[in-house]
Phi, psi and omega in degrees: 000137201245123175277177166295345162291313188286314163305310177296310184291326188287320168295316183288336175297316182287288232284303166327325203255324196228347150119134181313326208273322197289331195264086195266168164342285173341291201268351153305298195290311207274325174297339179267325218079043170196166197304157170299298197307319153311294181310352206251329169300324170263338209229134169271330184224175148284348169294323166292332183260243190021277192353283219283359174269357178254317148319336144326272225276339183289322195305295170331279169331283193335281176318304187305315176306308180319303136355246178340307212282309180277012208255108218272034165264354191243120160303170193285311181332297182324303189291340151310301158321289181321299190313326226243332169308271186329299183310315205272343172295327183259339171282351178289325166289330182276174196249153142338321182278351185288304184280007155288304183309293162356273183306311191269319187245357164260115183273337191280327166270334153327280229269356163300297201281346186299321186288323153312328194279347200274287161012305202286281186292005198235316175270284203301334183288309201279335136337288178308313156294330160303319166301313197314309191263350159287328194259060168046007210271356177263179181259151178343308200250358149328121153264092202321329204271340193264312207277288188330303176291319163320305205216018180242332189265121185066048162283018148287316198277003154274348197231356158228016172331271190238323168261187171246098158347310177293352177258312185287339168214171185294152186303321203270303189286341163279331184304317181317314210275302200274327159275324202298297204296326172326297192294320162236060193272313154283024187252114184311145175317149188061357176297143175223142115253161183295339171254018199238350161316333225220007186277121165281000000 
């Protein structure tokens, strides 16, 4: 019996890989052994299935972040990092065509990832930087909300620009390039960490 779970995990894998619009119903039921109509029993539409399967897959990454977030032995600079090292682990799977298909033909599964990433950065990132400049480790005059929209909001859309990055380099030379050096560019003299060590 193919659940509704089994359905989200099969789509998001597919959708992900091959792009939403490209990936039809079809090759969803025959990749399962079943019928269109079982998908349909859960999902009204495919804009409905693409949305809440991708809302799947942010929830995980949510747990991870969550994860990273309690773990009171790692400063936040640290916990930044950590977070955006896991994200590049599930964007490493995506194809370009997936969030372009999305943004052009699901408005609905767009503003699910538009509303996670702003979420992700306008709360938890600029949180996390907040915590960082309470505890000195940033420099005076930093504006935590501009360095979030500089260089933390839609780093998907730098990572899948015109190549897909994620083809062209390793997850540890973009964490480098597009967070490490970012952060630590804002970090008061003498600030250390175990990555800010490995930038080449």
């Amino acid at each position: 019996m193919t659940t509704k779970s089994d359905l989200l995990e099969c789509s998001i894998l597919n959708f992900t890989q091959f792009g939403s619009k490209r990936f039809t119903l079809d090759e969803l039921a025959s990749s399962l052994g079943i019928s269109k109509k079982t998908i349909y029993k859960y999902f009204d539409t495919k804009e409905d299935l693409v949305s809440q399967s991708l809302s799947y897959l942010l929830d995980k990454y949510l747990a991870d972040i969550n994860g990273i977030i309690k773990d009171t032995s790692e400063d936040p600079i640290v916990k930044i990092i950590l977070i955006y090292k896991k994200g590049f682990e599930y964007l490493k799977h995506f194809k370009p065509s997936f969030l372009f298909g999305i943004k052009k033909y699901y408005p609905k599964a767009d503003k699910v990832f538009t509303n996670f990433s702003a979420q992700m950065v306008h709360g938890t990132i600029l949180s996390l930087l907040t915590e960082a400049k309470e505890k000195g480790y940033l420099k005076d005059k930093v504006q935590i909300k501009l360095i979030c929209d500089l260089y933390f909001l839609r780093i998907d859309n730098i990572a899948f620009k015109n190549d897909n990055l994620f083809d062209l380099y390793s997850n540890e030379v973009l964490l480098q390039h597009l967070i490490v050096v970012n952060l630590k560019g804002i970090v008061v003299e003498g600030y250390s960490n175990v990555f800010f060590g490995e930038i080449a």
